[in-house]
N, C-alpha and C positions, 0 to 999 in steps of 0.2 A: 802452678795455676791456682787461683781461687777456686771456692766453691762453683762461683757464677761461670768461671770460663769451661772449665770444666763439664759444665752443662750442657752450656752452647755447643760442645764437640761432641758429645755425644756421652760421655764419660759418666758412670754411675760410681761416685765415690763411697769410699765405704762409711764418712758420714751422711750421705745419701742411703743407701742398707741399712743405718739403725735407724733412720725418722722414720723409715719406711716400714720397721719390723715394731718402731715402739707404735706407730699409728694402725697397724693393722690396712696396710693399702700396700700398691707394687712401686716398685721403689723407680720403676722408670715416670707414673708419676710424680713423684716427689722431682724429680731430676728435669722434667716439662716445667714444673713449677719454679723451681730454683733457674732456667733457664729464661724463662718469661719475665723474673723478677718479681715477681707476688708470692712465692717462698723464699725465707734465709734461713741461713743455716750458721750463726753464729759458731764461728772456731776458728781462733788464732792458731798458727801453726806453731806459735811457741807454748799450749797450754796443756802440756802431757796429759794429765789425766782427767781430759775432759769427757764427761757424757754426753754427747753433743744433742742437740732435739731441736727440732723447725718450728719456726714461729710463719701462720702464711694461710693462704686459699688453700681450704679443700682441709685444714687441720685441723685438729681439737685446739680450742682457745686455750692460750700460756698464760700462766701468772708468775710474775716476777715479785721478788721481795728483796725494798729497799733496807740495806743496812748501814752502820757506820759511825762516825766517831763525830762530836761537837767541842769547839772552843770552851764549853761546861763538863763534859765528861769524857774524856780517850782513855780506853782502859782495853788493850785488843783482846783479853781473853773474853772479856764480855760479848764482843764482839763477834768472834770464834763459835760463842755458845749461840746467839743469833744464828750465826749462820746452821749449823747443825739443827736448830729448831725447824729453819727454814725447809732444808732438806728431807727432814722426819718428814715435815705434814706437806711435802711434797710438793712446793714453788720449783719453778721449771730452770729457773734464771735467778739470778741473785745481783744487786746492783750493791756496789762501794761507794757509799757518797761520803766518805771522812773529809772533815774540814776541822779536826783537831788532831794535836799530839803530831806525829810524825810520820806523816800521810804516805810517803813512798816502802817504808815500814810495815806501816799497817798493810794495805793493797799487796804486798812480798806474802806479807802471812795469810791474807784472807786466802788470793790464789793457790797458794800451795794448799790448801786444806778443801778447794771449794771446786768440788768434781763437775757441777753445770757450769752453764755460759756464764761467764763473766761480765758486768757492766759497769762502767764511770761514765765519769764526769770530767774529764780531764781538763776545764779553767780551773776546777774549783783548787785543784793544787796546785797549779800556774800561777795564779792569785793570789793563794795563800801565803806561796815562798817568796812570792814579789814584796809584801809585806814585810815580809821578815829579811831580805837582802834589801829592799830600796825603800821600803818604808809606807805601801800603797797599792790598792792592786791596780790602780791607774798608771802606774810605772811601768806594770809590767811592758813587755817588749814582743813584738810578733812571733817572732825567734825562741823568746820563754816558752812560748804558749806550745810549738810548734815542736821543742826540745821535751816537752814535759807528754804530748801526746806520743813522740817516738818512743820515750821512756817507759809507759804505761803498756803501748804498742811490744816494744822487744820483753816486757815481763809476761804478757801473755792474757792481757784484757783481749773478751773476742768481742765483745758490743762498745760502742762508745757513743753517747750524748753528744752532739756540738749543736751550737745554736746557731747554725750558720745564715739563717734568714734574718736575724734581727741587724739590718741594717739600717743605712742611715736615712732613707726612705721610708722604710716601716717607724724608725719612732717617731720621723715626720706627719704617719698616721696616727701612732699614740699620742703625741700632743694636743694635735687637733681634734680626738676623739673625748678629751675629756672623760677620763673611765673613773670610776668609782674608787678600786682597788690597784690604778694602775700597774704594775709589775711585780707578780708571786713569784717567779721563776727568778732562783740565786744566779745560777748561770746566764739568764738575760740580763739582772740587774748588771752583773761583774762587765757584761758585755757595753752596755750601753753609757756605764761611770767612764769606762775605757774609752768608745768612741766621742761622747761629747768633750771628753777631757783633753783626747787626743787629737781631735777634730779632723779624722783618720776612719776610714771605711773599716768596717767588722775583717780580720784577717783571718775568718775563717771562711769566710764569704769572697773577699778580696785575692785568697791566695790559695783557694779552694783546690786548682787541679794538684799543689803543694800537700793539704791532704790528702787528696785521692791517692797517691805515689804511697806514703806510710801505707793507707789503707788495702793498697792492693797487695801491697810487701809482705804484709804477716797474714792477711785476709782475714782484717777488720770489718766488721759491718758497722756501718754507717748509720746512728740514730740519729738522724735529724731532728735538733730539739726544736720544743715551742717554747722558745723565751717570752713570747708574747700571750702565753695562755691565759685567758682570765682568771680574776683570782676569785671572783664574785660571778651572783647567776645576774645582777646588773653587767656586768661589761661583756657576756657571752655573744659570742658571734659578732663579733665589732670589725669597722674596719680594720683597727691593726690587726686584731688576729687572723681575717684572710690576708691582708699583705702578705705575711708572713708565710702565709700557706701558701700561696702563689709562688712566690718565690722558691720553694723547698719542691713543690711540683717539677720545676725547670735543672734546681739540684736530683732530684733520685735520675732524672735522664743523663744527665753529665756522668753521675757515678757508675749507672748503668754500662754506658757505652764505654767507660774505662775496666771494665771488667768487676767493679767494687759492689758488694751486696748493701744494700741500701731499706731502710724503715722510715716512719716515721710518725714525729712523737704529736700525741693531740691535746683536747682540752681535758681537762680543769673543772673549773664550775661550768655547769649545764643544766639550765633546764630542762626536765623530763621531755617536752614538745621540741624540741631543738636537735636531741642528742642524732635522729636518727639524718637528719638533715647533715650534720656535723661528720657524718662516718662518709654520706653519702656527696658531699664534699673532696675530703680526702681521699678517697677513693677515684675520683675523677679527676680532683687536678694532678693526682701523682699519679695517677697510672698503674691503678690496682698495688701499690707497695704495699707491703704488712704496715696496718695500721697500730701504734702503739697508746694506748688511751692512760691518764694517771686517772681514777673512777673513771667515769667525771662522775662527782661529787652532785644529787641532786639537789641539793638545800644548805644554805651557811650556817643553819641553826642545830649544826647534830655535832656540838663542842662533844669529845668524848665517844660520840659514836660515830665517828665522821666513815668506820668501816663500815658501818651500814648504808651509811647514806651514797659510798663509794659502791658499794655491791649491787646496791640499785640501779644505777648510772652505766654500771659494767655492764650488768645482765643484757641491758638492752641497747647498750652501743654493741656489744660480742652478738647479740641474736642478729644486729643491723648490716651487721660486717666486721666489725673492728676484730683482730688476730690477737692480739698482747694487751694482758689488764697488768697494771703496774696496782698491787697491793694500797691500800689504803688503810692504816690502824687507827685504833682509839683515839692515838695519843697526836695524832693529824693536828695540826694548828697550836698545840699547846706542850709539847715536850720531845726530847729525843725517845723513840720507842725501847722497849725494856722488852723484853723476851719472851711475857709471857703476850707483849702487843703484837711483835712480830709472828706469834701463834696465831692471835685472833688476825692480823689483818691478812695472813694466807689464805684460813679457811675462809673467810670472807669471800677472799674474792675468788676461793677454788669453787663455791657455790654459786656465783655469778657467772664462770665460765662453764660449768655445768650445764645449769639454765640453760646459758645459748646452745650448748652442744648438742642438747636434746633438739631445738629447734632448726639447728644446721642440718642436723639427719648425720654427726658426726658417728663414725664407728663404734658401735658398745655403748654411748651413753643414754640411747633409753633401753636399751635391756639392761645397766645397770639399776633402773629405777624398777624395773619389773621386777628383779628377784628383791629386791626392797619389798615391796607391796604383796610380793606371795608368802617371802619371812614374817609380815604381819601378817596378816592372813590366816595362816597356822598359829600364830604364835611361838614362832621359831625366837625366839631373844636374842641366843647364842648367835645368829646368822644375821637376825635385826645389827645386832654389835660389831659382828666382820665386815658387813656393810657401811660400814656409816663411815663417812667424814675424816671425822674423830671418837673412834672406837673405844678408846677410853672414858672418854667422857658420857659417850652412850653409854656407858656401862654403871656408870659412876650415878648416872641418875635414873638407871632403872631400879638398883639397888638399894637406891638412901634412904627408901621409906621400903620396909619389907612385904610385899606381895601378900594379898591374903589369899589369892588364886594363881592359878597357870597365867594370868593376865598382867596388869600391871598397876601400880598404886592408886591410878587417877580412877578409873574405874572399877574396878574389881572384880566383883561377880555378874554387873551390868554392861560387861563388854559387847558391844555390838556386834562385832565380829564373831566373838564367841555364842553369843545367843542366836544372830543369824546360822551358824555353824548347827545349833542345837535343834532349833525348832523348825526351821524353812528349807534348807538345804536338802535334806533328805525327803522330805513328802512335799515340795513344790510342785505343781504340777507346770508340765510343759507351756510356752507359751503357743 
């Protein structure tokens, strides 16, 4: 049985028990939720030493962090070392998007080393080996696509990307929309060179209950991608991209009723006044599924700091509803990310998911911010530094200019906290 079916009977799995023990809530909730289908629980039954965690209603918002390999750079140790960074500073989920070197390879090594949920992309290496056996990923063949998801499927990916709504309907929306930026999304592009070239409906859309079978098999959950996400905050909210989303509303019910755990993935660029519109969207036409957001991104102009502009975007689609932030690094629009991006683009967006969590009323996340603010308070450092983020780095910059007091370099001997502590605290009179 799947997670999903599992639920429906009544059955509390024992990865149901650990969402449950790592959320601090009772695991027959978690087991309502996974049954309703607005909690998943990514885990392949082939992925041994998985630590499995719910992504869904009623959790602490997830960050995933994209790794992987480029037609510029395949090198898997580096790769390897991504990942382990990933896991230090604590991303929930780890995605493989390699499109160099020797992708079924790489994906063999990541999994064996990579104890959370796993995620692809599985055109991107259908594609790529169609290239390389026929000469095009327009060649590719339904059967490729459908061989290379089984394959990904029996090594033990528990999440999977398809873009099954970009059909040939929807780009009939893209056309006519005249977008700016037309198509970000690799996996929409592969899909759409495919269908115009083939003149052949999306076979992942076309042959859908096809996957659901793999998916129900090894209990796959089902990302339903946005091929059609905007690339720019001009093409936000267009008609292709609800085409798209309609469509993907009607797939999480099909996957549902077949037993298969089901998400799905959102926008991209978004204007701040938009975003909360955009959760509250997807939410309705799919039918509360875990929402998966890449930021979105509030502004085209943060070359270099697109993780900030991502964490902004997050914060407040996760406080709006959305479940799963897909990391955003520096290196966004301009290079493959390097180790110390995949540091910055977690904390990024673990401070985005934070944010929300405080205003969800999720478990623990504002009394984490209260013993923050009583460590300041005192003056506690030591405890300022066990708190934080990135505790090293807190450390690193309390230290680099030496204290002339109990306080810290910016201040000194004019600490507020501390002067309030000296002067007011003790003879204040009541109010």
């Amino acid at each position: 049985m799947t997670q999903l079916e599992a639920a429906r009977k009544g059955i509390i799995t024992s990865e149901m028990r650990i969402v449950a023990g790592k959320e601090s809530i009772d695991a027959e909730l978690v087991r309502q939720g996974v049954a309703q289908g607005t909690i998943v629980i990514p885990a392949n039954i082939r992925h041994r030493n998985l630590n499995p965690c719910g992504i869904g209603k009623g959790l602490s918002t997830k960050v995933n962090a994209n790794i992987g390999t480029s037609v510029d750079r395949s090198d898997v140790a580096v790769e390897l070392d991504k990942l382990e960074v990933a896991i230090e500073y604590k991303a929930d989920t780890v995605m493989d998007l390699s499109t160099g070197g020797d992708i079924a390879a790489i994906l063999g090594s990541i999994i064996a080393a990579c104890p959370l949920p796993l995620g692809t992309v599985p055109i991107y290496q259908a594609g790529i080996e169609a290239i390389g056996s026929q000469g095009a990923i327009v060649s590719m063949t339904a059967d490729d696509l459908f061989a290379t998801i089984e394959q990904q499927a029996e090594g033990g990916v528990d999440f999977m990307t398809v873009h099954c709504g970009v059909t040939r309907r929807a780009i009939a929306c893209l056309k006519e929309q005249g977008r700016l930026t037309d198509v970000v999304s690799r996996g929409g592009a592969f899909l759409i060179g495919w269908i115009l070239h083939q003149g052949q409906e999306n076979p992942l859309y076309e042959q859908y209950d096809r996957l659901l079978e793999i998916a129900r098999k090894y209990d796959i959950t089902l990302s339903l991608g946005d091929g059609l996400r905007p690339g720019s905050l001009a093409d936000a909210t267009d008609r292709a991209q609800i085409e798209e989303l309609l469509t993907l509303g009607e797939l999480v019910e099909r996957a549902r009723a077949a037993g298969v755990q089901v998400m799905v993935e959102g926008p991209g660029h978004v204007p701040l006044d938009q975003i909360v519109a955009n959760v509250q969207l997807e939410k309705r036409l799919c039918k509360e599924a875990p929402f998966y957001v890449l930021g979105p991104l509030v502004t085209d102009i943060a070359a270099g700091y697109d993780h900030i502009a991502g964490a902004i975007g997050g914060a407040i689609a996760a406080a709006s509803g959305a479940d799963f932030l897909c990391y955003v690094t520096p290196s966004e629009h301009l290079s493959l990310p390097d180790v110390e991006d995949v540091k910055e683009g977690v904390i990024s967006a673990r401070i985005a998911a934070h944010a929300a969590d405080i205003v969800k009323g999720v478990e623990g996340a504002a009394e984490w911010d209260k013993k923050m603010s009583l460590a300041r308070q005192s003056l506690d450092w030591q405890e300022q530094t066990r708190l934080s983020l990135d505790p090293q780095k807190a450390h690193q910059m309390h230290t680099r200019f030496t204290p002339t007091q109990a306080t810290c370099s910016m201040c000194g001997p004019f600490c507020a906290m501390a002067l309030t502590e000296k002067y007011l605290k003790v003879s204040s009179p009541k109010c």
